[in-house]
C-alpha positions in Angstrom: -14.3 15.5 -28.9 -12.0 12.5 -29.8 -12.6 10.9 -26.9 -16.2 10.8 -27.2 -16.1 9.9 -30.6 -13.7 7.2 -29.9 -16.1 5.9 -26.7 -19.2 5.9 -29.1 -17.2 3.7 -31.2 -16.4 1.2 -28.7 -19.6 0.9 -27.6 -21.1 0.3 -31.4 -18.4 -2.0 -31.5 -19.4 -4.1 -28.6 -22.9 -4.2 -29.7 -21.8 -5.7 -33.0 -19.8 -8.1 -30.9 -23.1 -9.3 -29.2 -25.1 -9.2 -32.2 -22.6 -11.7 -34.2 -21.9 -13.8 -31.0 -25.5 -14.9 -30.9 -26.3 -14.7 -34.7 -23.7 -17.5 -34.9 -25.9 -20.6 -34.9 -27.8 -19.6 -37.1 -24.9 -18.2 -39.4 -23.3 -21.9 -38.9 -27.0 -23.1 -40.8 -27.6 -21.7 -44.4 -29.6 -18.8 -44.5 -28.6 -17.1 -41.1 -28.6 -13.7 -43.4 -31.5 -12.4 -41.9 -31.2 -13.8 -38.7 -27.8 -11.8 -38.3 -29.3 -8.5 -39.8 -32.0 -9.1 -37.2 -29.8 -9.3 -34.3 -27.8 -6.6 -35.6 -30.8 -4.0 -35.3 -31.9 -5.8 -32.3 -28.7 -5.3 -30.3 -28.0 -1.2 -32.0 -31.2 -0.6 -30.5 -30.0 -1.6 -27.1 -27.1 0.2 -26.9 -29.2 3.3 -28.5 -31.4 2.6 -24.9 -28.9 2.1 -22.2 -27.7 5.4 -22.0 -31.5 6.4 -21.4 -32.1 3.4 -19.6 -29.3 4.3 -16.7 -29.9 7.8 -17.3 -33.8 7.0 -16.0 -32.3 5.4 -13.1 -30.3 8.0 -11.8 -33.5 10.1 -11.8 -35.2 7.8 -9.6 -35.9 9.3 -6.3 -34.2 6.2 -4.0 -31.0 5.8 -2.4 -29.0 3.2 -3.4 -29.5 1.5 -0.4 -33.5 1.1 -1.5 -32.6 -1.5 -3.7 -36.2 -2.8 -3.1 -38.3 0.3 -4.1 -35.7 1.0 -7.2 -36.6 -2.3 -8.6 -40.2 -1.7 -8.2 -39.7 1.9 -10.1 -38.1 -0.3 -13.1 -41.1 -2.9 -13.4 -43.4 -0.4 -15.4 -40.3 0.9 -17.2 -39.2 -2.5 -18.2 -42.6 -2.5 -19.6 -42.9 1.1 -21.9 -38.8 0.4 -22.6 -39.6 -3.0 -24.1 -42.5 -1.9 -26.3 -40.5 0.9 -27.7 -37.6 -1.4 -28.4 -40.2 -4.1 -30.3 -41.1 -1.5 -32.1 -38.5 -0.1 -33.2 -36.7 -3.2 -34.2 -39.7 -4.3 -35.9 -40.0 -0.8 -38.1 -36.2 -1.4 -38.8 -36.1 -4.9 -39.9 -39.3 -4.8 -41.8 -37.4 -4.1 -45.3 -35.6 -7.3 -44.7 -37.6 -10.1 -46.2 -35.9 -12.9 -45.3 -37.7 -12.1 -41.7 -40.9 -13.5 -41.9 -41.4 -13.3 -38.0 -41.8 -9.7 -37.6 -44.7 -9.1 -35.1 -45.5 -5.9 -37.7 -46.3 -8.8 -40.3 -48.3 -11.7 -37.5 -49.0 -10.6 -33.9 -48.5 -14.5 -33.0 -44.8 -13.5 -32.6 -45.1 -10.6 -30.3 -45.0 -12.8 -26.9 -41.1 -14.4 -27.7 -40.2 -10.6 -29.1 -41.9 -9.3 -25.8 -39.9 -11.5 -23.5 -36.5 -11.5 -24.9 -36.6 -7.7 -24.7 -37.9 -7.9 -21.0 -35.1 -10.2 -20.0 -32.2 -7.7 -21.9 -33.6 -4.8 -19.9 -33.6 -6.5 -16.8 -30.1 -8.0 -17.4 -29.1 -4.0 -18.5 -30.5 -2.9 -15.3 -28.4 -5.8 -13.6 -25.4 -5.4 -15.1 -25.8 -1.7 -14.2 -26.6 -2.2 -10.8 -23.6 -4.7 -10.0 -20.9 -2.0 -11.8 -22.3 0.1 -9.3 -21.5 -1.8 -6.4 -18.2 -2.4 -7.8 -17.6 0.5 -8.1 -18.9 1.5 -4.2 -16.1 -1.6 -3.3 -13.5 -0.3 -5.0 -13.8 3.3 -3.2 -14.5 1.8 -0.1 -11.3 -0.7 -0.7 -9.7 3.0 -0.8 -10.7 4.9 1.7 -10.2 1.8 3.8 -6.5 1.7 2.4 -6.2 5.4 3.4 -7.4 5.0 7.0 -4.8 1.8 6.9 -2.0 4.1 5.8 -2.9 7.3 8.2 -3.0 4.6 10.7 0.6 2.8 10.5 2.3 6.7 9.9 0.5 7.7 13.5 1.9 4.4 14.6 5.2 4.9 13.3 5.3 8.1 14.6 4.2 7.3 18.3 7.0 4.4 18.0 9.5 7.0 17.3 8.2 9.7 19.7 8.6 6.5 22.8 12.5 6.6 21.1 13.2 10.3 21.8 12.8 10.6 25.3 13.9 7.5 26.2 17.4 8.5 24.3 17.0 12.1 25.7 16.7 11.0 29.5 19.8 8.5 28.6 21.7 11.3 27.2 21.1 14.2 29.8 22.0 11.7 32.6 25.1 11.1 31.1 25.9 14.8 30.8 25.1 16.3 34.2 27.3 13.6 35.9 30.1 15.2 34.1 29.2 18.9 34.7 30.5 19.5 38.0 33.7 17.4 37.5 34.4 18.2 33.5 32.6 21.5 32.9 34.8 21.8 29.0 33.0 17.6 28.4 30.2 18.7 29.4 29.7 21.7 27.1 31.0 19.4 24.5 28.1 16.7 25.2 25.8 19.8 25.3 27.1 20.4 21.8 26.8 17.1 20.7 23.2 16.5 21.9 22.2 19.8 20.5 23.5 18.6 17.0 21.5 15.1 17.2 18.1 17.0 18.6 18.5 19.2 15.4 18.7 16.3 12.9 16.2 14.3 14.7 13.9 17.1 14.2 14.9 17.8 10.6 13.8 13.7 10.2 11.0 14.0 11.7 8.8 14.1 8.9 11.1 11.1 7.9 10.6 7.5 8.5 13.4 6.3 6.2 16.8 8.4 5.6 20.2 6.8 3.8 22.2 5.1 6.1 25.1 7.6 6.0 22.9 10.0 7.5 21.8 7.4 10.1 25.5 7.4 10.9 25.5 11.0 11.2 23.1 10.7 13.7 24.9 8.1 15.6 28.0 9.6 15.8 26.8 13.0 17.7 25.1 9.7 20.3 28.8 8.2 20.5 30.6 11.1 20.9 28.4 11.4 24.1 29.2 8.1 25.2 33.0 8.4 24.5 33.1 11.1 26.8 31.5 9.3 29.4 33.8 5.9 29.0 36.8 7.2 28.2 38.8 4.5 26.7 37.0 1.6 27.8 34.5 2.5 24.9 36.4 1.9 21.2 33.9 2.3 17.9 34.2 0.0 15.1 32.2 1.1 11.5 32.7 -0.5 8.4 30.0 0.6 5.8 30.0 -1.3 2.5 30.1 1.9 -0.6 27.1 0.0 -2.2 24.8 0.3 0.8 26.1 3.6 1.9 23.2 5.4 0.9 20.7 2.5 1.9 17.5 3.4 3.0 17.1 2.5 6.6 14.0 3.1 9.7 15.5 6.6 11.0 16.7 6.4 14.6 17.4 2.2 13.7 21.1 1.8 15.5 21.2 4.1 17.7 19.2 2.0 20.2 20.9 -1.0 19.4 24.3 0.9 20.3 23.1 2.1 23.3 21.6 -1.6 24.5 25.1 -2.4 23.6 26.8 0.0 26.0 24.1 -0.4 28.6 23.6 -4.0 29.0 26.5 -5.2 27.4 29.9 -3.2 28.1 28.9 -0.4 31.1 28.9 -3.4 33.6 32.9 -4.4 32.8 35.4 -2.1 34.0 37.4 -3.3 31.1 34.7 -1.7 29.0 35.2 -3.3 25.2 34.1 -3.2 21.8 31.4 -2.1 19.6 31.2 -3.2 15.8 28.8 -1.7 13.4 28.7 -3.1 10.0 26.7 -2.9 6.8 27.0 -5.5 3.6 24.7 -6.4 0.7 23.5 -9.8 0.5 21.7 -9.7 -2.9 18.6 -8.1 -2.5 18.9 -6.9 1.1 20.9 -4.6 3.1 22.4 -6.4 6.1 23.1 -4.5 9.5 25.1 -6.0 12.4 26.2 -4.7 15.8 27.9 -6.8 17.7 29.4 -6.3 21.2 32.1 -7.9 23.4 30.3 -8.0 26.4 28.5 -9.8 29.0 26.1 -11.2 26.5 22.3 -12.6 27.0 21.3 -13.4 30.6 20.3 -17.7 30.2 16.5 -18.0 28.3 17.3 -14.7 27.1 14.1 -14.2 24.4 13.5 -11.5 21.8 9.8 -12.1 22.1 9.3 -12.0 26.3 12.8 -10.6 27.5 13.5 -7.6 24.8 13.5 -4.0 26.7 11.8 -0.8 25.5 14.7 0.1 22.2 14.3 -3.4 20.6 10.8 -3.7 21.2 10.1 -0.2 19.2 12.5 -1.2 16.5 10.7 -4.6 16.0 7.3 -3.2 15.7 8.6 -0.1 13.5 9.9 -2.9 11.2 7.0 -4.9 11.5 4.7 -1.7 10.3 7.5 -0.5 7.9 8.1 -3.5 6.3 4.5 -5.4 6.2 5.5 -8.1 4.0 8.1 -9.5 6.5 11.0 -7.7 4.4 12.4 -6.4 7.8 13.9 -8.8 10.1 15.4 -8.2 13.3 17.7 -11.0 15.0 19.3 -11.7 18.4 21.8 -14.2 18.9 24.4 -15.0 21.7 27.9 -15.0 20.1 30.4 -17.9 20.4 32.7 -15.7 22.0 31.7 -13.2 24.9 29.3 -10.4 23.9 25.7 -10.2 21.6 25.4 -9.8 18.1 22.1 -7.9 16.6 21.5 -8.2 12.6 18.9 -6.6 10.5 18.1 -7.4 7.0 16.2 -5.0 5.0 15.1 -4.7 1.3 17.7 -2.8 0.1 16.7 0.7 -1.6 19.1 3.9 -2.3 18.0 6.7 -1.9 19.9 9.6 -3.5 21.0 11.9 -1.6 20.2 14.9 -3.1 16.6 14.6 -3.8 16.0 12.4 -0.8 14.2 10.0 -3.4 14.1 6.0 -2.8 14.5 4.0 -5.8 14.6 -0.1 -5.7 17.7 -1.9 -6.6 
């Protein structure tokens, strides 16, 4: 009841507003009393017609898209609405004596009282016709923001879907070379691959997890590879505490370790080093791995040259990050070996409620 009470309010109140924005000239002359009380019962009037005005038009038997035929429907009802408001106004302002052009008291002024109240009904009916259309934008902006979103989540997800059996095929190569010569590895790898299949699926509903659980998730995939390398293979983690729980693109390093392995340490027989670090740098969470390897082959490019894992991890930044928060670099280190950094917007999420908050 309130909020009716308080809409009819409003509206009176914007009506007045009209009224005494156009009685001004007149006000600024002495003796714009009457032209004010006038405009007053002029505009009250109006707003006492909208609401059947608009109402009228929703009973109209055309579509929206008949534009055409609606404003035929509105030519005879600009007609009977415009009589009943000179009327009206004319029966209400007739007490007021310092209004000597009534067309009640001289039919010489019904013409000019005719055709101002023509032109407000057809700037009511305008007015209502373009908040319509608004309106039909703004649900069709959306709708169309909707498909956009169902959209980049199916894209997501089909990035991360090219991940897992790419990592899978990886994985179960490395574990049946070992089953016939190490059957005790082996059943350990099993374990291990078990373990990361399980969180992967729990995350997949997931695009962004903290980054210790991203870790988790790494360390079941290097627990694989140490088996396979032996020694050759050493781990290096250091993980700011600030960033710890940073939300990250789930499955981000793990494809960036294993490039590093593959293509930079599995073809030295000296094997080498893998570093995996995570700083702030103000706003941003800043992720390196870095490898002693054999580096980038010459005219090595991100854009024409980058395999399947850092192709997937560009676009899921790309669609995760539209506003180019999420970068993803490849450089050629001064000493032997490749060095990847991503820089994200950095946001914790806490841990126990899995909720993201900005920093």
């Amino acid at each position: 009841m309130h909020i009716w009470i308080r809409k009819t309010l409003l509206w009176a109140l914007a009506w007045t507003a009209i009224a005494v924005i156009l009685a001004v000239p007149a006000l600024l002359n002495r003796g714009g009393w009457g032209e004010l009380a006038g405009k007053l019962a002029d505009m009250w009037l109006w707003g006492l017609l909208t609401p059947l005005i608009l109402a009228t038009d929703r009973r109209l038997p055309f579509s929206d898209k008949q534009l055409g035929l609606r404003i035929a429907a509105h030519v005879p009802l600009s007609l009977l609405f415009s009589l009943i408001h000179i009327f009206a106004t004319a029966v209400l302002v007739l007490p007021v004596k310092a209004i000597t052009w009534n067309p009640l008291l001289s039919l010489e002024f019904l013409p000019s009282w005719f055709l101002g109240s023509w032109v407000m009904y057809w700037t009511i009916f305008g007015a209502s016709q373009a908040f319509k259309y608004y309106g039909r934008y703004v649900t069709t902006e959306l709708k169309m923001e909707r498909l956009e979103r169902s959209f980049l989540e199916a894209r997501l997800n089909t990035l991360r879907m090219q991940l897992d059996p790419h990592f899978l095929f990886n994985a179960l190569n490395t574990i049946s070379s070992q089953v016939t010569r190490q059957p005790k590895l082996a059943r350990e790898m099993i374990e291990d691959l078990g373990a990361l299949l399980r969180l992967s699926l729990e995350f997949k509903d997931r695009q962004e997890i903290p980054l210790a659980e991203e870790l988790n998730l790494l360390e079941h995939y290097l627990a694989i590879q140490r088996v396979r390398f032996g020694s050759r293979l050493k781990i290096e983690i250091n993980i700011a505490s600030e960033v710890k729980y940073a939300s990250v693109p789930c499955l981000l390093i793990q494809p960036l370790a294993e490039n590093a392995i593959k293509h930079g340490l599995s073809g030295r027989l000296s094997g080498g080093t893998i570093s995996i670090s995570a700083i702030r740098a103000d706003s941003n969470v800043e992720i390196r791995v870095i490898d002693d390897g054999v580096g980038l082959p010459q005219g090595w490019q991100i854009e024409t040259s980058a395999g399947l894992g850092l192709t997937v991890t560009q676009e899921r930044l790309a669609g995760l990050y539209p506003e180019g928060e999420g970068r993803i670099a490849v450089r050629r280190r001064k000493g032997p070996g490749t060095e990847v950094e991503i820089s994200l917007p950095l946001r914790v999420i806490r841990e126990e409620m899995h909720e993201s908050t900005p920093i």
